[in-house]
C-alpha positions in Angstrom: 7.4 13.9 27.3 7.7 16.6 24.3 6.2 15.5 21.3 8.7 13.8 18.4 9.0 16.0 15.4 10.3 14.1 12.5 11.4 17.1 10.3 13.5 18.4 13.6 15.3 14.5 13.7 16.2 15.0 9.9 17.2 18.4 10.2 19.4 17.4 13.1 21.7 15.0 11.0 21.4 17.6 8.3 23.4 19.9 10.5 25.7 17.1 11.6 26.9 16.1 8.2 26.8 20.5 6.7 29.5 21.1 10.0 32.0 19.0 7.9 31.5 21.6 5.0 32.5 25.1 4.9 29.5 26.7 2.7 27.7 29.8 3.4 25.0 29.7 6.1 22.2 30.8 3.7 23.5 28.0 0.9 22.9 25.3 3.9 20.0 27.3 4.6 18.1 27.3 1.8 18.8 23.6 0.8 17.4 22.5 4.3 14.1 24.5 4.1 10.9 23.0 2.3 10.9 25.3 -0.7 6.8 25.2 -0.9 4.0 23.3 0.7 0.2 23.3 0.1 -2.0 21.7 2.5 -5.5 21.9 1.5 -9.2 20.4 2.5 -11.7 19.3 0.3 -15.3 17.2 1.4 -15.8 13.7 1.0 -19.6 11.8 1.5 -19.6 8.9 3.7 -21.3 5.6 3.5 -24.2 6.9 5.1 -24.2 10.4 2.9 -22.7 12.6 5.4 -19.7 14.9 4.6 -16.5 14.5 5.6 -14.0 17.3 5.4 -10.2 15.8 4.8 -7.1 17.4 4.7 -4.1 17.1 2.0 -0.9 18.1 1.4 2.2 18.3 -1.3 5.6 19.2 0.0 8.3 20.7 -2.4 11.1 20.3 -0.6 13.9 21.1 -2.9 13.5 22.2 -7.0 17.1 22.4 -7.3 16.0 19.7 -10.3 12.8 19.5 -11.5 10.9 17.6 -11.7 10.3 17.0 -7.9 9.3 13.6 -6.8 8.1 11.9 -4.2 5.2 9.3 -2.6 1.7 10.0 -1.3 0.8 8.7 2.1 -2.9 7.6 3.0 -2.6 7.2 6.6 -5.1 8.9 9.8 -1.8 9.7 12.1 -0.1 11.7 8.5 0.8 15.7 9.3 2.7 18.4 8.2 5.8 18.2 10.3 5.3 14.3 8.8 5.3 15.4 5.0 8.1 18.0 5.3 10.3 15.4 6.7 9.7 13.1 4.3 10.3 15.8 1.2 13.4 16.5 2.8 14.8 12.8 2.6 13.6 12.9 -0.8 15.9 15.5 -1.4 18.7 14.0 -0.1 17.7 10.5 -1.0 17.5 11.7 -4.9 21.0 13.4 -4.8 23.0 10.2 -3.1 21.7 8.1 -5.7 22.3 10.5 -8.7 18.3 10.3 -9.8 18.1 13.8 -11.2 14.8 14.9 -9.2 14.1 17.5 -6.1 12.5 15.9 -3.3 8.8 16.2 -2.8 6.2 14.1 -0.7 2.0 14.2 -0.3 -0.3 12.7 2.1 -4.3 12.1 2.6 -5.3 12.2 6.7 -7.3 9.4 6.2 -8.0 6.1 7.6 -8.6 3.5 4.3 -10.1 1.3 6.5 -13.0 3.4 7.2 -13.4 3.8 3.3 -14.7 1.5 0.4 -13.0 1.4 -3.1 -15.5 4.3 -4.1 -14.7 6.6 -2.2 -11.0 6.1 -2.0 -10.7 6.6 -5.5 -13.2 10.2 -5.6 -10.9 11.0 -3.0 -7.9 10.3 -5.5 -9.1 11.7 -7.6 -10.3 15.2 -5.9 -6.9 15.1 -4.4 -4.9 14.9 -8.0 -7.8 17.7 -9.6 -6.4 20.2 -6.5 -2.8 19.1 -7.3 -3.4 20.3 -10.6 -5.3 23.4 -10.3 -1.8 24.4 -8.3 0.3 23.0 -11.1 1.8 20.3 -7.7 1.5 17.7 -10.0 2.6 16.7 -13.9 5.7 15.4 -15.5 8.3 18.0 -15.6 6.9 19.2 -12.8 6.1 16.9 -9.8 6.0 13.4 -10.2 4.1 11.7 -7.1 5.0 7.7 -6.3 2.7 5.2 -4.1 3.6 5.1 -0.4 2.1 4.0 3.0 -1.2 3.6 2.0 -1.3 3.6 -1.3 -0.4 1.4 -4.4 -0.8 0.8 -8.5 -4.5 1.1 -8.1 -4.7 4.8 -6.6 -1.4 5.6 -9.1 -3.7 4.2 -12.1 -6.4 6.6 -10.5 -4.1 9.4 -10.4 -2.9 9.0 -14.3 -6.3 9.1 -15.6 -7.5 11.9 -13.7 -4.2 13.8 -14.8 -5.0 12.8 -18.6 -8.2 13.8 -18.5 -7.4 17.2 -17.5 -4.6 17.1 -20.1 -6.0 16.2 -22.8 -3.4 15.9 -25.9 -0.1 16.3 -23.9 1.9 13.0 -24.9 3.8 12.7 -22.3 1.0 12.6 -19.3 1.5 9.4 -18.1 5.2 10.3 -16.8 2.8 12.5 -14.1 3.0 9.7 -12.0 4.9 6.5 -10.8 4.4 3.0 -9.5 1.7 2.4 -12.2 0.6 -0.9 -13.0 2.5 -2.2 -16.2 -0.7 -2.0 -18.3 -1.1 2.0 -17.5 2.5 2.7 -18.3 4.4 1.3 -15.4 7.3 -0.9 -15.2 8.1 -4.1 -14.3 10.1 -4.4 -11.3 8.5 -1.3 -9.3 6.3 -2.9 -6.6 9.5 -4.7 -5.1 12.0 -2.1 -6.3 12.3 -0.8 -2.2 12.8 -4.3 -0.8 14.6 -5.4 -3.7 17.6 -2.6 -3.3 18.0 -3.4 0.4 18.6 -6.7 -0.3 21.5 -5.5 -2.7 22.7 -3.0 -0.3 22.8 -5.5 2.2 24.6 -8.1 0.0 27.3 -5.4 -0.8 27.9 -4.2 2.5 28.1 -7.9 4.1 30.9 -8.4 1.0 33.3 -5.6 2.5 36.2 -8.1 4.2 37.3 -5.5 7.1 33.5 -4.6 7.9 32.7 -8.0 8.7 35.9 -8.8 10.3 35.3 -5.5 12.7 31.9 -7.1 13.3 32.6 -10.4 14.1 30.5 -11.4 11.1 31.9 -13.6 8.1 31.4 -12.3 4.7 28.5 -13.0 2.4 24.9 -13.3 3.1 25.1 -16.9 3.8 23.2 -18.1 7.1 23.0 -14.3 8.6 20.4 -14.0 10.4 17.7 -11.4 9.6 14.6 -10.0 11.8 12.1 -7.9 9.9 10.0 -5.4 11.8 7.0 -4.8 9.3 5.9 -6.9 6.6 4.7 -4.4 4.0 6.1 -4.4 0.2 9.2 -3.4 1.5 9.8 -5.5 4.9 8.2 -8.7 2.6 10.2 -8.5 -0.8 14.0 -7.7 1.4 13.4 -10.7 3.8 12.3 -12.6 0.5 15.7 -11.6 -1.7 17.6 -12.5 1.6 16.1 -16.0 1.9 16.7 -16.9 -1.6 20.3 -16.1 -0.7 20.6 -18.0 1.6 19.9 -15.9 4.9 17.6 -16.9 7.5 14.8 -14.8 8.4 14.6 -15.9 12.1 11.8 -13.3 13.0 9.1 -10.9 11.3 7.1 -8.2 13.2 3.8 -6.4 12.1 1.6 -4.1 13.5 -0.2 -6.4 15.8 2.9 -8.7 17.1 5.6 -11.0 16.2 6.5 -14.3 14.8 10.1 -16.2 15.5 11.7 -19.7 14.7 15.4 -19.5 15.0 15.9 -22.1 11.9 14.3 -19.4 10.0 10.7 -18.6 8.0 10.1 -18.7 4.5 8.6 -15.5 3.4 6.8 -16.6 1.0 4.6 -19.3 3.5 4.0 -16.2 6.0 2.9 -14.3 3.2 0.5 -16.8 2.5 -0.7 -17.2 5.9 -0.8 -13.3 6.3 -3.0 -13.4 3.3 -5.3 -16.6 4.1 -5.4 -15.0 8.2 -5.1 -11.4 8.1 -2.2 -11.6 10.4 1.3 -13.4 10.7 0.7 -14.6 14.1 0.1 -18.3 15.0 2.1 -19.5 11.8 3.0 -23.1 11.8 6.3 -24.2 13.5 6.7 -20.6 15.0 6.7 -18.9 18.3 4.1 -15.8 18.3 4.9 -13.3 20.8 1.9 -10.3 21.3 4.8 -7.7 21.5 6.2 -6.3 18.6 8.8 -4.7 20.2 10.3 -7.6 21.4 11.7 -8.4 17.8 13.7 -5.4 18.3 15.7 -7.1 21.0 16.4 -10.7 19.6 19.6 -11.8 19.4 20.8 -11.8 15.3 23.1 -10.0 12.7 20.7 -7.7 11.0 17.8 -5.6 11.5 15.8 -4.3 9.4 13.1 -1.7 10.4 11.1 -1.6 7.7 7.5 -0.5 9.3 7.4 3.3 9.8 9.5 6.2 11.4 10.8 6.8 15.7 11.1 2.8 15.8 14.2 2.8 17.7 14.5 4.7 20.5 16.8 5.9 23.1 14.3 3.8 25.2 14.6 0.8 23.2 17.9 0.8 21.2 20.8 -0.2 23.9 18.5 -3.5 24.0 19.1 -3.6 20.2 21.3 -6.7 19.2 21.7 -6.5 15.4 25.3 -6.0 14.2 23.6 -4.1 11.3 20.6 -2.1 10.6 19.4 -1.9 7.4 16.8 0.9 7.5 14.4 0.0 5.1 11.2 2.6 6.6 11.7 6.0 6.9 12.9 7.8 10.1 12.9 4.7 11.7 15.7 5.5 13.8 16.0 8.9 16.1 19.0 10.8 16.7 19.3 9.4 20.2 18.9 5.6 18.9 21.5 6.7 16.2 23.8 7.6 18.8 23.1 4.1 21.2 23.9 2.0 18.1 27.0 4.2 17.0 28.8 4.1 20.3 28.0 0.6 20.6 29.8 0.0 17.3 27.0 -1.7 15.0 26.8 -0.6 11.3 24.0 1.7 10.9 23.0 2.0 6.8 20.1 4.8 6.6 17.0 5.0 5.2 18.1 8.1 3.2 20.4 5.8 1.3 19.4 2.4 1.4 15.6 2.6 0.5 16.3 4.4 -2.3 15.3 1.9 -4.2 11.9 2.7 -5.1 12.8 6.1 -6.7 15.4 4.4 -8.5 13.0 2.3 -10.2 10.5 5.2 -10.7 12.8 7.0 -12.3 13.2 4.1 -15.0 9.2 4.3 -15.0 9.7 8.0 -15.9 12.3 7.6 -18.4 10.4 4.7 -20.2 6.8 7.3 -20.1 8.6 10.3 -21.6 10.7 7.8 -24.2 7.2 6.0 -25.2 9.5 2.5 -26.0 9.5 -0.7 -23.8 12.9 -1.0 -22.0 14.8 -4.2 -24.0 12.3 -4.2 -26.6 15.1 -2.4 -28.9 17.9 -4.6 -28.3 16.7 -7.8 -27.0 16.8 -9.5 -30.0 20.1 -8.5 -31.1 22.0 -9.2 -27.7 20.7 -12.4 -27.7 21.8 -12.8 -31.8 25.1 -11.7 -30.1 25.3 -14.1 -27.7 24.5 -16.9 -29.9 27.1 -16.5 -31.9 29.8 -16.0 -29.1 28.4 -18.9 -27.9 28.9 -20.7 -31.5 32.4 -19.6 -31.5 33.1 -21.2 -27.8 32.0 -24.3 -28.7 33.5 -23.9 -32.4 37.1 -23.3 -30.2 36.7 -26.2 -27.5 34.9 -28.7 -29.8 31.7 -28.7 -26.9 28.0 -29.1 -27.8 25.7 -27.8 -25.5 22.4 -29.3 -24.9 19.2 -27.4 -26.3 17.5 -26.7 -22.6 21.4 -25.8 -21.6 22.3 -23.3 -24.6 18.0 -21.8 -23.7 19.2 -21.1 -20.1 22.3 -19.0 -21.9 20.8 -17.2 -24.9 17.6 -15.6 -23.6 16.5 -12.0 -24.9 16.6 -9.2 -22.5 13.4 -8.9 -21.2 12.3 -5.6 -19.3 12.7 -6.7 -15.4 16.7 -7.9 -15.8 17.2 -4.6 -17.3 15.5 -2.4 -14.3 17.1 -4.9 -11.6 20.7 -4.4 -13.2 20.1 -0.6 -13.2 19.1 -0.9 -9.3 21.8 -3.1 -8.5 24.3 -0.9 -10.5 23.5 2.3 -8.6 22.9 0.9 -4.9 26.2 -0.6 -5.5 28.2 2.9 -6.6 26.1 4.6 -4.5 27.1 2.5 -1.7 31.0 2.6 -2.2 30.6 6.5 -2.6 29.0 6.8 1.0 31.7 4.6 2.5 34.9 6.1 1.0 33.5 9.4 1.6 33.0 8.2 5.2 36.9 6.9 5.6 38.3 10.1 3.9 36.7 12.7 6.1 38.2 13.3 9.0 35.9 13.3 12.2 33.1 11.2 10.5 32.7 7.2 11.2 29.1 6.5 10.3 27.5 5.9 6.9 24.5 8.5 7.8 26.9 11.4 8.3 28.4 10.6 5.0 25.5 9.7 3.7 23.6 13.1 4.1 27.8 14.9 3.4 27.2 13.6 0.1 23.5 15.0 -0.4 24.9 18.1 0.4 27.4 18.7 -1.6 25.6 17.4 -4.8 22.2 19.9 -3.8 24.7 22.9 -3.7 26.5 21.9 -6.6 23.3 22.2 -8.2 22.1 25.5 -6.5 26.0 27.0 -7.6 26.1 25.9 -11.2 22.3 27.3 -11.6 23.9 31.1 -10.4 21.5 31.3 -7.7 24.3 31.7 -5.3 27.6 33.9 -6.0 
């Protein structure tokens, strides 16, 4: 069996959605290819002072905006093929949601588990000193976010390597994202991915004729949810969704699967997952060794929230869900994509609907390069406002409201309600943009070919107003 290349699969529903446009070849050319890419090795002493020689990259995908964004992956299996693909739904990812960045990505082939906190962080750091010496790193002109592997901790690492090679530019701290609030990040971040699929979901399960085509009712109410990977982002969506009311009726990690059909509270397997070091064996629920199986169970959403070429032409006609929800990248291949098209289940993809952690970093970036704590301006004065609209309410109706009553009303705007209403705001447009899109162009009845229609257009907007092409 040939080898899956990932940058291939993304290039393939590239050219699916640029056939419904009529721009020149070399315009659709240039906005598919990875604009620059520098893959570099550097040594790194063991625990028992031998030298290990690792390899790194930084993808550029697009810098039809600048700056260019995009995660860095720790992971052993990471390659290039990998980090190109991943720049290139950074691209597109950045355009549908209107966050004015290009699309970049890095990686580290390393295994963390075979490293201590040490040497993960010289490694960190000799990874951001090479960034800089190429100028692939800084905040007008790449902005790197955490990503499988990686977290606050090696962001926080990143920052203060960057500022100490910057010493006196203001702004350094907008080098990276997905800081911890203390170094500059912002409240909100570390669930930001998980947190929009949950509001993509919510707004897609709210669209009457949908549902009705899917047999489903509207709402989120009692839908039932399976989870395959139980990272930040699989963990915080099936966590929103319980708390509205869904049932999470199965997770799946890395080394098998939990189910209970009157559903799991996130939070408990979180607990056990932290207490165990795996979900299985959690009380009350079935543990099954195969992981794959959770991919098959009966329910009305799945969301593949693990990593990429999870659903397969091998695995997908045994694919249940109503609606997937990709919350990984990649996680579905062309040949999936087709299975679950012609079998008439609502597909929402990952170039869309994680975009919520670049969302979020791009408040983070706004809120380094501004210096000022988002609602630390106007918190006081909305909730002034609100007090006396509430005065005049109870002035008009001749109502009192109780102290702990008129609290739960008039509350200052604190930092996190203002990020989640800016995520919720543009997963919401973003969404209805996709679909309409989707119903108005002839020839096109999927949300990913519309999806990556309206990455298109918006990159070669940008390319045509710059000049570059006539």
């Amino acid at each position: 069996m040939p080898e899956r290349r990932f940058y291939t699969d993304v290039s393939r529903y590239f050219d699916r959605a640029a056939a419904f446009t009529d721009y020149p070849a070399g315009l659709l050319d240039q906005i598919k290819r990875c604009n620059s890419l520098y893959r570099f090795d550097f040594p790194a002493r063991q625990r028992d002072g031998s030298i290990e020689v690792v390899r790194a990259w930084r993808a550029e995908h697009s810098q039809h905006r600048l700056p260019v964004k995009g995660g860095i992956r720790y992971s052993a299996e990471v390659d290039e093929d990998e980090v190109m693909a991943l720049a290139a739904l950074m691209t597109y990812k950045c355009a549908i949601v209107e966050v004015p960045f290009g699309g970049a990505k890095g990686a580290i082939q390393v295994d963390t588990r075979r490293y201590d906190v040490e040497q993960l962080e010289r490694i960190t750091r000799r990874y951001t000193y090479e960034l800089t010496r190429k100028e692939f790193i800084g905040p007008a002109v790449d902005v790197p976010a955490p990503d499988y592997g990686t977290g606050q901790r090696e962001m926080a690492w990143i920052a203060d390597t960057y500022q100490s090679l910057h010493p006196g530019q203001i702004d350094a701290l907008g080098c990276v994202t997905g800081k911890p609030e203390s170094q500059g990040g912002v409240n909100g971040r570390v669930e930001a991915t998980g947190r929009g699929l949950f509001y993509v979901l919510q707004e897609a399960c709210a669209q009457a004729d949908d549902m009705q085509r899917l047999g489903l009712a509207t709402g989120l109410e009692g839908k039932r949810i399976v989870v395959q990977g139980f990272g930040k982002v699989g963990y915080w969506a099936a966590q929103c969704c319980h708390d509205a009311g869904a049932r999470v009726v199965a997770i799946a990690e890395h080394d098998g699967a939990i189910a209970d059909p009157r559903g799991l509270d996130p939070a408990r397997v979180r607990a056990h997952f932290g207490a165990r070091g795996t979900i299985l064996q959690f009380p009350g629920a079935t543990t099954s060794a195969d992981r794959a199986a959770a991919l098959a169970i009966d329910c009305d959403v799945l969301i593949p929230a693990a990593l990429e070429n999870q659903l397969t032409a091998a695995n997908a006609p045994r694919v249940r869900a109503r609606i997937v929800l990709e919350g990984a990248n990649g996680p579905t291949t062309p040949e999936a994509d087709a299975v679950l098209r012609e079998r008439g289940a609502l597909v929402v993809p990952d170039v869309y609907a994680n975009a919520g952690g670049v969302i979020v970093s791009y408040f983070e970036w706004l809120k380094n390069l501004s210096h000022v704590r988002f609602g630390r301006l106007e918190a006081r004065y909305q909730a002034h406002a609100e007090d006396r609209l509430l005065r005049a309410v109870e002035r008009a109706t001749g109502a009192r409201l109780a102290a702990d009553e008129r609290a739960a009303v008039v509350r200052p705007v604190d930092e996190l309600t203002i990020v989640n209403s800016g995520l919720e705001e543009t997963m919401v447009t973003a969404y209805h943009q996709i679909r309409d899109l989707m119903h108005e162009t002839e020839g096109i009845d999927d949300l990913r070919t519309a999806a990556f229609l309206l990455a298109i257009r918006r990159v070669a907007q940008a390319y045509l107003e710059r000049g570059v092409f006539p």
